[in-house]
C-alpha positions in Angstrom: 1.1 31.8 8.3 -2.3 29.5 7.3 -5.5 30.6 8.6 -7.3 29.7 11.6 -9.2 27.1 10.0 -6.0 25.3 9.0 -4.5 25.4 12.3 -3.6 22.2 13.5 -2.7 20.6 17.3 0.9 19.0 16.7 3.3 16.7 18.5 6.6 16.0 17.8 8.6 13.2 19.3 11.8 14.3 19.6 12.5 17.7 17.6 15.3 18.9 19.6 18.4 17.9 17.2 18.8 17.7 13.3 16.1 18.3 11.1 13.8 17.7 13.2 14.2 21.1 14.7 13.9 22.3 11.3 10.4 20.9 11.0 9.3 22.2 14.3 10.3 26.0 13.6 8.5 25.1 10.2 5.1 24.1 12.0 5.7 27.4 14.4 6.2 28.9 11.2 2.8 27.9 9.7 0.9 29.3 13.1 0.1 25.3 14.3 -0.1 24.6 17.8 3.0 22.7 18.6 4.0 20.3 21.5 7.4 18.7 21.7 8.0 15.8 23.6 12.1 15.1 24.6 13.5 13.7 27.7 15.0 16.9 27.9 18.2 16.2 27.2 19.0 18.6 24.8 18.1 22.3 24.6 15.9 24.4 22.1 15.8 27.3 20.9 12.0 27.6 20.4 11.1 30.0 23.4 7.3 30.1 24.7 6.6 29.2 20.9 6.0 25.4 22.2 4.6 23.6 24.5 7.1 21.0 26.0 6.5 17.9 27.9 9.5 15.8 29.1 8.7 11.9 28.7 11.3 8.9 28.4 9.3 7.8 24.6 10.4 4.2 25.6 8.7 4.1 28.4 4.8 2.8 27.8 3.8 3.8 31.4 5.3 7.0 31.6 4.0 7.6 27.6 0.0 6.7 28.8 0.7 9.1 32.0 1.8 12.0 29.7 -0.5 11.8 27.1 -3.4 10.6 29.5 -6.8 12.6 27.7 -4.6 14.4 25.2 -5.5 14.6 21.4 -3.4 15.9 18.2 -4.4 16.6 14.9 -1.0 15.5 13.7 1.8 13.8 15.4 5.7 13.4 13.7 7.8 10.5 15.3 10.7 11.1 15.3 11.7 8.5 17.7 10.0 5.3 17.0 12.9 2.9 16.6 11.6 -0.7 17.3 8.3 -2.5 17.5 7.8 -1.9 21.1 8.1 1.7 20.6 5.7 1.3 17.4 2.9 -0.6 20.2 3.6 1.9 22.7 2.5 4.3 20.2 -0.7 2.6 19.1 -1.5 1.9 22.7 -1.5 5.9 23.5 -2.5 7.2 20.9 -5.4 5.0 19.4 -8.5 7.2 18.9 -6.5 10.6 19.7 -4.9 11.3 16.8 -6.0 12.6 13.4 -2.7 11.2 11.3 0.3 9.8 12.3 3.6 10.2 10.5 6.8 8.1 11.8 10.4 9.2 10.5 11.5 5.3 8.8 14.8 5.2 7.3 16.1 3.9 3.7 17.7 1.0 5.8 14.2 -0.8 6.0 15.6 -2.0 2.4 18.8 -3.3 3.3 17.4 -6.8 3.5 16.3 -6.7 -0.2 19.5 -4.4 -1.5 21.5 -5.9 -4.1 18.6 -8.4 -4.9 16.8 -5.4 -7.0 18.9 -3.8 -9.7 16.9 -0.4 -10.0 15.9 1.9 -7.7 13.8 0.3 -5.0 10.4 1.7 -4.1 8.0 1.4 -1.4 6.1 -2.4 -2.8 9.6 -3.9 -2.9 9.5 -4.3 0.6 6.6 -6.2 1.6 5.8 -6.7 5.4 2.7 -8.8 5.7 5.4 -11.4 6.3 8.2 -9.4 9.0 8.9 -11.1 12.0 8.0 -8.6 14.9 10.1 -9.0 18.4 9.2 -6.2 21.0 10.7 -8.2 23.5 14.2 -8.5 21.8 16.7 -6.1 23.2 15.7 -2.7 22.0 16.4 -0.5 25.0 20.6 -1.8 24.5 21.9 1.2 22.2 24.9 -1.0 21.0 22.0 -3.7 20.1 19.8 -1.3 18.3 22.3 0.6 16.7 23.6 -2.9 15.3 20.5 -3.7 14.1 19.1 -0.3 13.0 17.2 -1.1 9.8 15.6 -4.0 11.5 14.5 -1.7 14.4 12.7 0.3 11.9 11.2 -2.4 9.6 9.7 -4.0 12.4 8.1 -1.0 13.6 6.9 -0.4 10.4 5.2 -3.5 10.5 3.8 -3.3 13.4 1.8 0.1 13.4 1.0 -1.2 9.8 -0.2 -4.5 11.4 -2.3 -3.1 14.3 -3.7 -1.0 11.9 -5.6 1.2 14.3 -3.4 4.3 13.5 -4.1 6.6 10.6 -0.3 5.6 10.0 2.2 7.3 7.1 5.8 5.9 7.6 8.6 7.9 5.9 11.6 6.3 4.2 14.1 8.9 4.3 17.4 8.8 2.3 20.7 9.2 4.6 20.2 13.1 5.6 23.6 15.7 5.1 24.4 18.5 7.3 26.6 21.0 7.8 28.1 21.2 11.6 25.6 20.9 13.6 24.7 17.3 12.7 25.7 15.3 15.3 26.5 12.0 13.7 29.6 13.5 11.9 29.2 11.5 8.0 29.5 14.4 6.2 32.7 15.6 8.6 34.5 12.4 8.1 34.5 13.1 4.1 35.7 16.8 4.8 38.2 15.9 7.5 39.8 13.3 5.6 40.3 15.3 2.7 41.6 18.2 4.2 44.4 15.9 6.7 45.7 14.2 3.3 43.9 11.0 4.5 43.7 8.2 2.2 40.2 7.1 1.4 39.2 3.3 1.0 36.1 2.4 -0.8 34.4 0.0 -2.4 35.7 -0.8 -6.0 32.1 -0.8 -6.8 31.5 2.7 -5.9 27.5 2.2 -5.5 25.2 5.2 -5.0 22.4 5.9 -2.5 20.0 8.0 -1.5 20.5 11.8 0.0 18.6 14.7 1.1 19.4 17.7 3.1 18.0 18.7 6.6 15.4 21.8 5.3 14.5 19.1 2.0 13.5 16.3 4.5 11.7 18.6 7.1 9.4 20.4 4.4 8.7 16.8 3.3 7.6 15.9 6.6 5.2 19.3 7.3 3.6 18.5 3.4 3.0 14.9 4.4 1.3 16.2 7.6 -1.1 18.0 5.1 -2.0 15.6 3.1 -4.5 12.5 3.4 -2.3 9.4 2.2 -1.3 6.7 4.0 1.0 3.5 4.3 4.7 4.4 3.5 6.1 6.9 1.4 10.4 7.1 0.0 11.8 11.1 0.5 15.0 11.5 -1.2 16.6 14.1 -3.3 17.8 13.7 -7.3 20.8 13.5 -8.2 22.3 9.9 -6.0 26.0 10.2 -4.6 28.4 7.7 -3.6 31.2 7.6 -1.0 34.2 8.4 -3.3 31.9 11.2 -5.2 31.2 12.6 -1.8 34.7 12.6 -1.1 35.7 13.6 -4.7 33.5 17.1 -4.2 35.2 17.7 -0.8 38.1 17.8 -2.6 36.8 20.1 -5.5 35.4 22.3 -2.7 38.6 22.4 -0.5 41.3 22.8 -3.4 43.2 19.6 -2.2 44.9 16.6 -3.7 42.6 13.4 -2.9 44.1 10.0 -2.4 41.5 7.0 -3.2 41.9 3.4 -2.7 39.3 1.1 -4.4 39.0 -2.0 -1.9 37.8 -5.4 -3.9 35.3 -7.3 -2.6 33.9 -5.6 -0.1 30.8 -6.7 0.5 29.7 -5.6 4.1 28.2 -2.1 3.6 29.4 1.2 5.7 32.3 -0.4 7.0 35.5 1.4 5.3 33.3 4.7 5.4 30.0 6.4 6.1 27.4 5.6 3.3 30.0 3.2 1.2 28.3 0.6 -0.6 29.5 -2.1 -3.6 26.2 -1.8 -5.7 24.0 0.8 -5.6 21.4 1.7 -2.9 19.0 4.0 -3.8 15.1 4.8 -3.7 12.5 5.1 -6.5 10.5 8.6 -5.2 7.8 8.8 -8.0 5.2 7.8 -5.4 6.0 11.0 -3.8 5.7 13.0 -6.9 2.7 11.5 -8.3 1.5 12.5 -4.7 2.1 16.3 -5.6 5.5 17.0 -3.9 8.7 16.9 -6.4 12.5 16.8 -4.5 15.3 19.0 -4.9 18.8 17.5 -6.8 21.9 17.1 -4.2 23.5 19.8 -6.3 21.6 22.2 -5.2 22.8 21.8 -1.4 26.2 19.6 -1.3 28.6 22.2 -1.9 26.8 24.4 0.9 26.9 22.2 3.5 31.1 21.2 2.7 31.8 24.6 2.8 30.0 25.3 6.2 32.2 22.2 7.6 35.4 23.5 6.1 34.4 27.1 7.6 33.9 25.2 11.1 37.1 23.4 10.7 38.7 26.4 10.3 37.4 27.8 13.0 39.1 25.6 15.6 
């Protein structure tokens, strides 16, 4: 537990699912002062250990209301998906907050991948120039879903534009779990392989960028700690494609894999979670020269199959 001294006041937007419950038992862990803010939606675990305040995050006036003459030393956003959420943000919390760190995604690249051969790091995307449109149609999940990356890249741009938050933004490789993740990537890789299921790929078979639930939450608590700003790539060594995914399910599960290389197929994540032609990774030195150094994917992939193959055999 830190001392008194370095006790911290901390929201956390959202927290209640994935790795972001990771990071708030973390902060509980270090002895800060945490407040969650959810719709309420989903339960926690987290006792009389947190404050909780139940807010819709896209709603501005319901935001102000909550947040009306509170301050934070530190706030994770977990939820910040668009621009208006991003001027929400800056409209409650200007002046109340001592740093600000929003959860971005590796899909802010997607408009520069394939036009980089190497990894890409944080100056490759540049977003002096990014169109910003809070009034397009954010609050339509089938819209924002569609245009996820975009979402996030505008945002970006516009708590980087305002400029009137102490702002760190976060680009985090595509996250792995073990059951409890809720999008079910990792699943479809160990399902498939287990039913005999034949799986297409891109001939290409490009990498990207991973990291595990506890390797993206301790990021998130050491960039709370430190003083840097502006936006920051999080990813594990060791860069895995689709078919290698697949391949160490198989490894894992003691199975026969069938693989089907698809030619020309160009539009990303469409024969299978995190399938790409040409690689699609992040350059992280900007993180280490910062002080924090990632884990490799080995160190974490063959725990989290066998915790789904365990599930699935369970049912």
């Amino acid at each position: 537990m830190q001392e008194d001294s370095l006790t911290k006041s901390v929201l956390v937007i959202g927290g209640t699912r994935f790795f972001g419950r990771i990071l708030v038992d973390r902060l509980v862990t270090e002895g800060h002062q945490v407040t969650i803010a959810t719709r309420g939606r989903a339960s926690d675990t987290f006792g009389a250990t947190v404050e909780r305040i139940g807010v819709d995050r896209r709603d501005g006036g319901a935001m102000a209301a909550a947040f009306e003459d509170r301050k934070f030393d530190l706030v994770f956003d977990q939820m910040c998906y668009s621009p208006r959420d991003a001027e929400i943000s800056t409209r409650v919390f200007s002046g109340r907050v001592g740093r600000y760190v929003m959860t971005s995604t590796i899909e802010v690249y997607d408009q520069v991948h394939g036009e980089i051969d190497r990894p890409l790091a944080e100056d490759d995307l540049v977003l002096d120039d990014e169109p910003v449109d809070p009034g397009f149609a954010w609050d339509d999940p089938l819209v924002a879903d569609a245009h996820y990356g975009s979402g996030k890249r505008q945002a970006e741009a516009a708590l980087l534009r305002h400029a009137v938050l102490p702002v760190v933004t976060v680009r985090v490789g595509h996250v792995l779990a073990g059951p409890e993740d809720f999008t079910g990537r990792l699943a479809h890789y160990v399902d498939r392989a287990v039913e005999g299921r034949t799986l297409r790929h891109a001939a290409g078979s490009g990498k990207s960028a991973f990291i595990d639930g506890p390797g993206i939450a301790n990021f998130l608590a050491w960039v709370g700690g430190e003083t840097f700003r502006g936006p920051v790539n999080a990813a594990a060594e060791g860069a895995l494609s689709a078919a290698g995914i697949f391949e160490q399910v198989g490894v894992m599960a003691g199975v026969p894999l069938a693989l089907q290389p698809v030619e020309n197929s160009t539009a990303s994540n469409t024969l299978s979670p995190f399938d790409y032609e040409r690689d699609f990774t992040m350059d992280t030195r900007r993180a280490a020269a910062l002080g924090h150094r990632f884990g490799h994917s080995h160190d974490w992939l063959d725990g989290l199959i066998a915790a789904h193959l365990a599930d699935r055999a369970t049912k």
